[in-house]
C-alpha positions in Angstrom: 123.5 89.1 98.4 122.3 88.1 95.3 118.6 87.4 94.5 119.6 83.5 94.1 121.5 83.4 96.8 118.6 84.9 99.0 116.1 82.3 97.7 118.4 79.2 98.3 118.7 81.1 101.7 114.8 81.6 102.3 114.3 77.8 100.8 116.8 76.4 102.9 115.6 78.0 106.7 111.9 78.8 105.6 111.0 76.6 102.7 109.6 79.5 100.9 111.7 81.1 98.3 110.3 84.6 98.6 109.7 85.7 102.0 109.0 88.8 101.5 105.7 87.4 99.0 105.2 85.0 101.8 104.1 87.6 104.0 102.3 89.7 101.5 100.4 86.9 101.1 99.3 86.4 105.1 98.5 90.4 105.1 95.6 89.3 102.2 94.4 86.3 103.9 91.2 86.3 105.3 92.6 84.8 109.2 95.1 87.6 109.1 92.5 90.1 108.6 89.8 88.7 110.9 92.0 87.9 113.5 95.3 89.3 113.1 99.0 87.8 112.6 99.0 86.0 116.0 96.2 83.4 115.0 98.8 82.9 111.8 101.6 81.9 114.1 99.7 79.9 115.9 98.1 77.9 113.2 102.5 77.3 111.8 102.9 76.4 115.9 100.4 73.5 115.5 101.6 72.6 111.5 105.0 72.3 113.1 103.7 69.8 116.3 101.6 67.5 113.8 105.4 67.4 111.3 106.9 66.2 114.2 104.4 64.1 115.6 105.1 62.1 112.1 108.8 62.8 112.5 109.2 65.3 110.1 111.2 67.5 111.8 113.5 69.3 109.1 110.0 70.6 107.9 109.2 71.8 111.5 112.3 73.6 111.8 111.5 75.1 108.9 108.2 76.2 110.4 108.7 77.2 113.5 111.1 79.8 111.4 108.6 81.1 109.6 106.5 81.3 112.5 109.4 83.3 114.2 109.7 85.4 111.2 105.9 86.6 111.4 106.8 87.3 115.2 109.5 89.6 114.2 107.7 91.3 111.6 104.7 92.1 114.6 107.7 93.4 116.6 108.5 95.7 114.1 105.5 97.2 113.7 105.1 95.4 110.3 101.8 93.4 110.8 99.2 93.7 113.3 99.4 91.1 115.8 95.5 90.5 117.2 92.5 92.3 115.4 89.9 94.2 117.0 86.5 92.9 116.9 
């Protein structure tokens, strides 16, 4: 697949043209390294109930699969889910 084609992909299911940036950038935030990947999924969870509280619901879809795709990545051994205090 051609790097075009994956960002029209990655814009049109996650709204982020780069997904692999995407989560470079969560493993440098400050909640993912306090708290771990799980608080970042929850935080998309509740981004993607107030989108369709106003009936936005293409941009929740959109979300909940980045959400999904931060879940997969913790599957995978990729990032750390919860953080040790």
């Amino acid at each position: 697949m051609s790097n075009s084609t994956q960002c029209t992909r990655n814009e049109t299911m996650y709204n982020v043209a780069d997904m692999d940036a995407y989560i470079q950038s969560i493993k440098q935030s400050s909640t993912y390294r306090f708290t771990g990947a799980n608080m970042i999924v929850a935080g998309l969870m509740s981004d993607a109930q107030e989108e369709l509280a106003h009936g936005e619901s293409e941009r929740a879809r959109k979300t909940l699969n980045r959400a999904k795709a931060i879940l997969f990545e913790i599957m995978d051994g990729n990032l750390v889910g919860t953080r040790n205090r």
